[in-house]
N, C-alpha and C positions, 0 to 999 in steps of 0.2 A: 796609217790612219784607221782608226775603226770603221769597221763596215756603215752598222747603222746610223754614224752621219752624212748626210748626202749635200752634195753643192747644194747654196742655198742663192747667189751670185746668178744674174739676167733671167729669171724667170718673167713672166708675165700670167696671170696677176703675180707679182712682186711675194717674198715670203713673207706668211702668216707671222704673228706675235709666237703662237705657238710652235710653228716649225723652227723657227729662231729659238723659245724656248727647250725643246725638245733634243737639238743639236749641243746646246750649251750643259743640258743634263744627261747626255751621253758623253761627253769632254769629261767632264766633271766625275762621271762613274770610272770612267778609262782610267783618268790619271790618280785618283784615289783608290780604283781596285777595290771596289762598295759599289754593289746595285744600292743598300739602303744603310744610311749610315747609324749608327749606334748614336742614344739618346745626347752622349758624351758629345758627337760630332756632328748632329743634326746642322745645329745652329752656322756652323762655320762652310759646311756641305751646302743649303740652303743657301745662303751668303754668297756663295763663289758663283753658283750656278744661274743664280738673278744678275750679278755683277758680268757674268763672262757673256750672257743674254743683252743685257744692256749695250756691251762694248760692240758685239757683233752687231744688233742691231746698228749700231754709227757704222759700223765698217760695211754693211751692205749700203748705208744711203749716201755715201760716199765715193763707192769704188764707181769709174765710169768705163764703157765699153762702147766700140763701135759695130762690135757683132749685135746683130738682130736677138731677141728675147728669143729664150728655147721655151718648148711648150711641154708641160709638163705632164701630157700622156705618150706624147713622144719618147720623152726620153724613160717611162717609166718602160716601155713596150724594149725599147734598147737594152733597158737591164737585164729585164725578164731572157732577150737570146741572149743577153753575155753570161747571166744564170746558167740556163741551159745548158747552153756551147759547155761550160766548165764542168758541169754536173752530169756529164750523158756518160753513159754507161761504154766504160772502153770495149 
């Protein structure tokens, strides 16, 4: 999975329009292999990445969990030592 998409699934507050946006245009760069697409493929690039946004947004207000909502400076403080831990100097 690409790095810079992150769960977006039990947070509280719930994900943004834009974080949902944002995951869907890193999907979209990934599997096209385009950070920016050529005039030729704007149109269809665009298209996929509001569409893949759309569908994700249903599939988060959807999905149901009985685990408690994770807080999302927790879990950002998490990344940062698995960061770390991976990056430290042997």
């Amino acid at each position: 999975m690409c790095r810079n998409i992150h769960p977006l699934h039990n947070f509280e507050p719930a994900a943004t329009d834009d974080e949902v946006h944002a995951a869907a245009l890193q999907f979209v760069r990934k599997i096209s292999g385009s950070t920016k697409p050529s005039k030729a493929n704007e149109e269809a690039f665009n298209r996929a990445v509001d569409e893949i946004a759309h569908i994700s947004r249903h599939l988060l207000e959807d999905l149901v969990t009985t685990a408690p909502p994770k807080n999302r400076e927790v879990e950002a403080e998490k990344a940062k030592a698995r960061s770390a831990k991976r990056f430290a100097a042997a």
